[in-house]
C-alpha positions in Angstrom: 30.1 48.1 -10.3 29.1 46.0 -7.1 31.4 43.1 -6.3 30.2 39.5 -5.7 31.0 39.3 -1.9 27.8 39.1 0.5 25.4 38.8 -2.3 22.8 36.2 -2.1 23.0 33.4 -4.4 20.3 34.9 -6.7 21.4 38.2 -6.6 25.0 37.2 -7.7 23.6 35.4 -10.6 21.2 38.1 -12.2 24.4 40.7 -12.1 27.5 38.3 -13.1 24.6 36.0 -15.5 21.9 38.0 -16.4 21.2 36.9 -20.1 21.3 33.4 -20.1 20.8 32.0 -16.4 17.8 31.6 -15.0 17.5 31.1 -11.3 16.1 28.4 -9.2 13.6 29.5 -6.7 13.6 26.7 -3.7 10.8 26.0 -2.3 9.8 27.8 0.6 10.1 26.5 3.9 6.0 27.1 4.4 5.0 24.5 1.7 7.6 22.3 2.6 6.0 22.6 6.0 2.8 21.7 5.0 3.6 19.3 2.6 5.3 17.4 5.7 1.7 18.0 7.8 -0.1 16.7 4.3 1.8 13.2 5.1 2.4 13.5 9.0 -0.9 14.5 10.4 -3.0 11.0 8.7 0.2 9.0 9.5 0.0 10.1 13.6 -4.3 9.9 13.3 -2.8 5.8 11.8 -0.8 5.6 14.9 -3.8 7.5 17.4 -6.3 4.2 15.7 -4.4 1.6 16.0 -2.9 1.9 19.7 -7.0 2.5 20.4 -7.9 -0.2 18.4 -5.3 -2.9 19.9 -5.6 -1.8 22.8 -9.3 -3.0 23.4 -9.0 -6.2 21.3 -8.1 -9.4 22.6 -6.0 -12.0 21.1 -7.8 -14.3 18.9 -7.4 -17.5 18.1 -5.2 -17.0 14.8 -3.0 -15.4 17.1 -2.8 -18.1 19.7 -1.7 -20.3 16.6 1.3 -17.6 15.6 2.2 -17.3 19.0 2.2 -21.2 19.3 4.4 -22.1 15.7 6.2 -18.6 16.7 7.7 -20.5 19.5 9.3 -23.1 17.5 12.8 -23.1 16.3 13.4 -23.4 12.4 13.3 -27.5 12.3 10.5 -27.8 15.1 8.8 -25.3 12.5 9.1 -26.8 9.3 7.6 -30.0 10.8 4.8 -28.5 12.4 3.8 -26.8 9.1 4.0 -29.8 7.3 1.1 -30.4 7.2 -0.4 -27.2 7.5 0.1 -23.2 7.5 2.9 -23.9 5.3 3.0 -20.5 3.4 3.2 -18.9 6.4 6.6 -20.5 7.4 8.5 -17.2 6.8 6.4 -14.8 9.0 6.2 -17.6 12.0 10.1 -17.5 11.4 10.2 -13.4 11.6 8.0 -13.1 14.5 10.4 -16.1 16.1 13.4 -13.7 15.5 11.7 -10.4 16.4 10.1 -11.7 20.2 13.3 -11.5 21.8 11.9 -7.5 21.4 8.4 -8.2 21.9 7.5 -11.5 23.4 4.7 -14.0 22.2 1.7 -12.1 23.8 -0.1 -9.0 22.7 3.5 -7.6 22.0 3.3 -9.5 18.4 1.0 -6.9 16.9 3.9 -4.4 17.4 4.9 -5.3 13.4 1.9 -5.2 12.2 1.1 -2.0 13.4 3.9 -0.4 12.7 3.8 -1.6 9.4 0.3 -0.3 9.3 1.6 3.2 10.4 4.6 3.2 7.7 2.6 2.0 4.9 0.4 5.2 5.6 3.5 7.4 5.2 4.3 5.3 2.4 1.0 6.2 0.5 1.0 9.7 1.5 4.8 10.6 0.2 3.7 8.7 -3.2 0.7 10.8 -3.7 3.0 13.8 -2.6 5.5 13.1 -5.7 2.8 12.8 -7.8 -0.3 15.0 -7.3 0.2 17.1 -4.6 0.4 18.2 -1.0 -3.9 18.0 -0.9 -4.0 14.6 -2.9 -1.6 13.3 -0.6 -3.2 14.3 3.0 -6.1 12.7 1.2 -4.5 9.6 0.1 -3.0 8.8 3.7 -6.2 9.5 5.6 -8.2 7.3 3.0 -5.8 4.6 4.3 -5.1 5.0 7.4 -9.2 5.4 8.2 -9.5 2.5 6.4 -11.4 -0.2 9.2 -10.5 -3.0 6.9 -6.7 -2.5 7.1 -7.0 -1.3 10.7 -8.4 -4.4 11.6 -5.5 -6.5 10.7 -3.5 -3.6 12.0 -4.3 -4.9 15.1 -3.3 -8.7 14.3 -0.7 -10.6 14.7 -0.9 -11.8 11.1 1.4 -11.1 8.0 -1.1 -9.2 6.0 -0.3 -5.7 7.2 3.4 -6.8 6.8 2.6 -7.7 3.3 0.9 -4.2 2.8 4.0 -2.0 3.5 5.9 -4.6 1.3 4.1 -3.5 -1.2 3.8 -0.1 -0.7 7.8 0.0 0.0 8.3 -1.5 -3.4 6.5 1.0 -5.3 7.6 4.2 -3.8 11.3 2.5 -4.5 10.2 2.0 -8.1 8.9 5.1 -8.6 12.6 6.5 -7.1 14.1 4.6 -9.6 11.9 5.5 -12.4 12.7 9.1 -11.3 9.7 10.3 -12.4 6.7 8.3 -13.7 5.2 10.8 -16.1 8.0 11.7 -18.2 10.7 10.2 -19.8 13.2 13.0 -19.8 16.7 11.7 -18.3 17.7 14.3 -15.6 20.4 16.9 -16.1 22.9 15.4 -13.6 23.0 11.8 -12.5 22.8 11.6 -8.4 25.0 10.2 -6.3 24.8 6.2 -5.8 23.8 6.0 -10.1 25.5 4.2 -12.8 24.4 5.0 -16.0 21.6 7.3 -15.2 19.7 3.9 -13.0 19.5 4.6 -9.1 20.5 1.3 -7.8 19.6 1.8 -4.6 16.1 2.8 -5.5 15.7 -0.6 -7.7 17.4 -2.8 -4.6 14.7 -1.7 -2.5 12.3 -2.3 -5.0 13.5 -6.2 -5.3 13.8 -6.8 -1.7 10.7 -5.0 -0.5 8.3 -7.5 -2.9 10.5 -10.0 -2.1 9.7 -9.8 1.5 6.0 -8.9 1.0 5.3 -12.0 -1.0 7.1 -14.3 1.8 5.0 -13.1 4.3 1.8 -13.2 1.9 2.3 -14.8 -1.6 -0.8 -13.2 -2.9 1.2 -9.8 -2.6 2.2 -10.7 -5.8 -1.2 -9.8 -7.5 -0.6 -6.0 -7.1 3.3 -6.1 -7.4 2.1 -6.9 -10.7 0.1 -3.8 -11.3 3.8 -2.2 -10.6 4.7 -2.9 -14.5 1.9 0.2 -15.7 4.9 3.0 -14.2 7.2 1.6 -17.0 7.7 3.7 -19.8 10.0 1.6 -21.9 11.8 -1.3 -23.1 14.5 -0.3 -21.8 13.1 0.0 -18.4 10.8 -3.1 -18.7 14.1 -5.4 -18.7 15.1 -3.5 -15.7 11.9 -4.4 -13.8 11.2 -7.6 -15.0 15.2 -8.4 -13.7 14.0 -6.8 -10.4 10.8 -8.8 -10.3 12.2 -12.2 -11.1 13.0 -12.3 -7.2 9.6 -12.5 -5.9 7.8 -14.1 -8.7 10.1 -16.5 -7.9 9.6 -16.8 -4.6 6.0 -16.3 -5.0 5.8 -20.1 -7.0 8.0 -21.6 -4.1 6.0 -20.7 -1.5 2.6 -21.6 -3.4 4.3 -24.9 -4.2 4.8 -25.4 -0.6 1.1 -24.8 0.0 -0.3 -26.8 -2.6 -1.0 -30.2 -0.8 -2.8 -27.9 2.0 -6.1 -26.4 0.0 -8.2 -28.1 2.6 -7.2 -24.9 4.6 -9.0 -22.9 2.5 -12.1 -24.9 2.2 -14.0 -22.1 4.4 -13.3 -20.1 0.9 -16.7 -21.0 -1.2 -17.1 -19.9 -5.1 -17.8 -16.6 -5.4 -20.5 -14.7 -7.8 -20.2 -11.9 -9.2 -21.9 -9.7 -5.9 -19.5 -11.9 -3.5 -16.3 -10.6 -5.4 -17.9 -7.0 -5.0 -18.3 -7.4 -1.6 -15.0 -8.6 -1.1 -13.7 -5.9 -2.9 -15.6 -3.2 -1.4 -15.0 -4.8 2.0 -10.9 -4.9 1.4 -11.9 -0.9 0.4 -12.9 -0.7 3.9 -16.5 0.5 2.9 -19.6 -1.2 4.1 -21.1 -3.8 2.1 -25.1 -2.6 2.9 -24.5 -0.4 -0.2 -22.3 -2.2 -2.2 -23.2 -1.4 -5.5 -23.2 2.1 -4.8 -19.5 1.9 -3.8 -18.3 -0.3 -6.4 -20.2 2.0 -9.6 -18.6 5.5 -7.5 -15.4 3.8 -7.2 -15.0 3.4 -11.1 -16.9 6.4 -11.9 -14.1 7.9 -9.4 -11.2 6.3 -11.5 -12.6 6.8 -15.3 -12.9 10.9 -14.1 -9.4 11.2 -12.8 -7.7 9.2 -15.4 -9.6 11.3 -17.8 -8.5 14.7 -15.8 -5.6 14.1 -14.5 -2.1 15.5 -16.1 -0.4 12.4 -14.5 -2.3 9.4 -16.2 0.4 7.0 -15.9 0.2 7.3 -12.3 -3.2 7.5 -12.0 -3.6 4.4 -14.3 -1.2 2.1 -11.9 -3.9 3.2 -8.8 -6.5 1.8 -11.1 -4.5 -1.3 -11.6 -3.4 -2.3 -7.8 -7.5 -2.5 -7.6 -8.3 -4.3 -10.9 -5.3 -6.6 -10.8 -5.8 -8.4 -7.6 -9.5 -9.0 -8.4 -8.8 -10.6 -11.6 -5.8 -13.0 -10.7 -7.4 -14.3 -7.7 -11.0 -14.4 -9.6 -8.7 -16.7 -12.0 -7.2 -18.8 -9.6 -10.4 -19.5 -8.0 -12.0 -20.4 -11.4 -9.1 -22.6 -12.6 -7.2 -23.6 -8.8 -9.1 -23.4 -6.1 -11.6 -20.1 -4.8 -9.2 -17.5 -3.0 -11.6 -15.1 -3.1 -11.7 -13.4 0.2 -11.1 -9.8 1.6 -8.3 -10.6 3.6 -6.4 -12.0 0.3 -7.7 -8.8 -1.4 -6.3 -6.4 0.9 -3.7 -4.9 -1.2 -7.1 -3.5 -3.2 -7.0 -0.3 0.0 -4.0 0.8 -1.6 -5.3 1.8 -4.8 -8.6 2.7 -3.3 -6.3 5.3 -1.4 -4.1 6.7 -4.1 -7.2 6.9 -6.4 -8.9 9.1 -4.2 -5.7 11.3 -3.5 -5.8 11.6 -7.7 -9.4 12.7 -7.7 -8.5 15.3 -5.1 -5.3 16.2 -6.9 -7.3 16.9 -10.5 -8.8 20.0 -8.4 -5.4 21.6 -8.8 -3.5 19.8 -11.4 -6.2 18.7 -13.9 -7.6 19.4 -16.7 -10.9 20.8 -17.9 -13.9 22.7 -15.9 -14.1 23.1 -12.2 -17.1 21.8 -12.3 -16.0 19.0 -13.8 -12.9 18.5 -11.6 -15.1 18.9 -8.4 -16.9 15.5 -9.4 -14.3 12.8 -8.7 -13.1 15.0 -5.8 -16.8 14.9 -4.0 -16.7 11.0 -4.7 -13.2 10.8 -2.7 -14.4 12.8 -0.3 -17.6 11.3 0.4 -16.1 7.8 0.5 -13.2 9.0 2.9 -16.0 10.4 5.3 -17.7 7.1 5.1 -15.0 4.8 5.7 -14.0 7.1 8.7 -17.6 7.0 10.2 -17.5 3.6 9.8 -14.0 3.0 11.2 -14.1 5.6 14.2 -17.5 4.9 14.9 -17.2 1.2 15.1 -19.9 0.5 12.4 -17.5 -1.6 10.5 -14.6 -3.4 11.4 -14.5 -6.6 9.3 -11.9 -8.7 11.1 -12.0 -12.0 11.9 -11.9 -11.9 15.3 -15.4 -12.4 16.5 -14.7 -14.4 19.2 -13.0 -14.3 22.4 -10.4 -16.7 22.7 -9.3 -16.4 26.0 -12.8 -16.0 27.7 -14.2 -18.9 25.5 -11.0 -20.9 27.6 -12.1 -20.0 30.4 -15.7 -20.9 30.4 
């Protein structure tokens, strides 16, 4: 009869067990390997782009004006934007409290390239928990190759800010939610719980779209593409309790704004081809072929949702695209036109996970390989073009088209 001492784990369970327990194989320290390189690798080839990037771009004149209101105390602030830039009082304040770090020059894009870098991760680690070590490598380099991002990457604006917010908030969600494709509760509630909710995970959630909506308040249009992961009533209080926060803050700040359209007058109405170029812009593909991009893109997202064992997931991809279109294509019709790619920016991240779930049907889907193979060619013909573009220089739709300190000087 062999005793139990110096027997592994496993070992001790099939002899003292053998009928009714069923051992746990961890995963190996190989796939967890790579399934760290599926996330790492795009996240450094984020950092390798940006530094580049930064690096040979000059400030611009939107960043002469953050540096400018970013030198104000609080009261000096608030009067300043009185009158304009008045939804942007909370980043001026943050990049006031963070240049004791950085300074007011160049060293403002720090934050925003950072943020940049960690909503990469971000991406990757979702796609990771949902579809897959290959969905995710291809979800972060969709992202991080993405020029449209990477150009405000490398700006000392809030929009990149905004863009981890959001990307924060739903990986905490999707903690909280423990798993979005099934409502089983687990077996043993983790540490930090109460009744089977992981406060933590839902406190990030809160004060991650809380702070992405200060910085940008049209965050909110795909924090509201968040609510397709809910499974439940029971869980829908529990997120709409969470989300009170920034909705909230998201009418303040608008209100604060809304004597100061005339800022936006550069905005025009847009037709139905403009809001696809928008779109495919803030997708950070080139606009020559625009409505080859937008029909592969939905063709992309019918096939995986169709294919897909994780549909729930796949669906709330789909939505952080739709969403933003259609609240902003409503406030420009009823408010004033919003309509831009900057404002639509949000739109990469579902671009991203999208093509990480047409990658991911190839081994988690259902039907044919045949079948499967088509969304995953469309992901990984759009990744290859948005990297051309990006790397090569062919596309980097940011704003700053003008040299602000040479223009000075002349």
């Amino acid at each position: 009869m062999p005793t139990r001492e110096g027997l592994p784990e496993s070992q001790e369970l099939r002899i003292w067990a053998p009928c009714h327990t069923v051992p746990v194989r961890p995963t190996p320290d190989g796939r967890r390997w790579l399934s760290a390189c599926a996330v790492a690798a795009p996240t450094v080839l984020a950092a390798a782009l940006v530094a580049w990037t930064s690096a040979n771009t000059p400030l611009w004149r939107d960043e002469f004006a953050t540096r400018q209101y970013a030198s104000m105390d609080l009261p000096d602030l608030l009067a300043a934007t009185s009158h304009v830039d008045a939804v942007l009082v909370p980043y001026y304040a943050l990049i006031h409290a963070l240049s004791g770090f950085t300074g007011l020059g160049a060293g403002m894009r720090i934050w925003s390239a950072l943020a940049f870098v960690a909503a990469v991760a971000l991406i990757g680690m979702l796609a990771l928990r949902w579809w897959g070590r290959t969905a995710a490598a291809m979800a972060a380099t969709m992202l991080a190759v993405n020029g449209s991002v990477l150009a405000q990457a490398t700006n000392a604006r809030p929009y990149t800010l905004a863009l981890c917010g959001i990307a924060l908030a739903s990986f905490c969600l999707d903690l909280a939610l423990r798993d979005p494709s099934t409502t089983s509760p687990p077996a043993k509630e983790p540490r930090g719980t109460r009744s089977g909710i992981p406060v933590l995970a839902w406190l990030g959630y809160a004060v991650a779209a809380l702070v992405a909506v200060l910085l940008q308040p049209f965050a909110a249009t795909a924090l509201v593409a968040t609510v397709v992961l809910v499974r439940s009533r029971r869980i829908l209080v529990r997120w709409m309790l969470t989300s009170a926060p920034w909705a909230t803050a998201t009418v303040l700040v608008l209100m604060a704004g809304r004597g100061q359209t005339d800022q936006l007058a550069w905005v025009t109405p847009a037709g139905p081809m403009d809001v696809s170029r928008n779109v495919t812009l803030a997708a950070g593909l080139a606009d020559g072929r625009l409505p080859v991009h937008a029909t592969l893109i939905v063709l992309m997202a019918i096939l995986a949702v169709i294919l897909s064992t994780r549909r729930r997931s796949v669906v709330f991809a789909a939505a952080a695209i739709a969403m933003p279109v259609v609240l902003l294509v409503a406030v420009s019709l009823l408010v004033h036109p919003v309509v831009n790619w900057r404002y639509l920016l949000w739109v990469a991240l579902g671009v991203a996970l999208l093509a990480g779930a047409a990658v991911g049907v190839l081994v988690r889907g259902r039907g044919p390989i045949l079948v499967r193979l088509t969304p995953a060619g469309i992901a990984i013909g759009l990744v290859a073009t948005m990297a051309w573009s990006a790397v090569g220089g062919v596309i980097l739709p940011s704003p700053r088209r003008d040299d602000f300190p040479a223009a000075v000087s002349r």
